[in-house]
N, C-alpha and C positions, 0 to 999 in steps of 0.2 A: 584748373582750380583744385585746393586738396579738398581731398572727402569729405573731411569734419566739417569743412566750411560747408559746401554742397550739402551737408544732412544739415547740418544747423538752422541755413536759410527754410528747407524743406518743410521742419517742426514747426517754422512760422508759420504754415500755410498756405507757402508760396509757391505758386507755378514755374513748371520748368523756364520758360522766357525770362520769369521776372528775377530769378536766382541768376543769371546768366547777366542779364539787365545789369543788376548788383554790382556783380563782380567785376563787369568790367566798367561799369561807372568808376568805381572804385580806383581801378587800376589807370583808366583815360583822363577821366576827368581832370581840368588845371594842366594836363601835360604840354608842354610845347615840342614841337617838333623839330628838329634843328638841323638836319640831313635827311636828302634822299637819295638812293642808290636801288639798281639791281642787283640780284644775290650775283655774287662770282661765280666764274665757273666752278673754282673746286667747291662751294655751297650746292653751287646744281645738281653737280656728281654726289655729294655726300649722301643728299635727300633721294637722289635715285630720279631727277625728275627730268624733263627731258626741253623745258622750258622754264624760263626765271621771272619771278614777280619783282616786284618793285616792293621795296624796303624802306620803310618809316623809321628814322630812329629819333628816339627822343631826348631830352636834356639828360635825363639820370643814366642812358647809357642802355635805357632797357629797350626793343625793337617790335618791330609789327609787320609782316608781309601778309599775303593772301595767297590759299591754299585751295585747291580746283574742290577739296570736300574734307570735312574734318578727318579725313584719314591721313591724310596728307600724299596723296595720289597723284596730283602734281600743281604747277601753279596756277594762280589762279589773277583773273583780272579783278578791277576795282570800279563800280560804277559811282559818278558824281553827277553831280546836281550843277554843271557848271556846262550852259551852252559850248562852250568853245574846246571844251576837252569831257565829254560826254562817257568816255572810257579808258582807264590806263590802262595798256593792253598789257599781257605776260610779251615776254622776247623768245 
């Protein structure tokens, strides 16, 4: 997220969570999803990781994986709410 937006929401009075919240409502919300895929190898190699997440993409082209912690340290799994697939694991 750029800075000015993150200070703007802040001046509201808004909590770190709910600026975060925001933003990515913002950005999610109405999206549809229209592929899934794992990163490629040379994706894996690129980011240094040593395992690959599973990759969201959506209509407009813009993308979403999972990351093991915001530093991007390595992949990360996805938990759901869905009895029959309880976790999509990293490969």
């Amino acid at each position: 997220m750029r800075q000015e937006y993150f200070e703007r929401l802040k001046k509201m009075g808004l909590k770190p969570d709910q600026i975060w919240r925001q933003g990515c409502l913002e950005k999610l919300k109405g999206r549809t999803i229209v592929d899934v895929c794992y990163l490629t190898d040379g994706e894996q190699d690129d980011l240094g990781w040593s395992r690959k997440s599973l990759v969201l993409i959506f209509e407009d082209g813009n993308y979403i994986f999972a990351s093991s912690d915001d530093e991007g340290n390595d992949a990360g799994a996805l938990f759901t709410s869905w009895d029959d697939l309880p976790t999509i694991p990293v490969v």
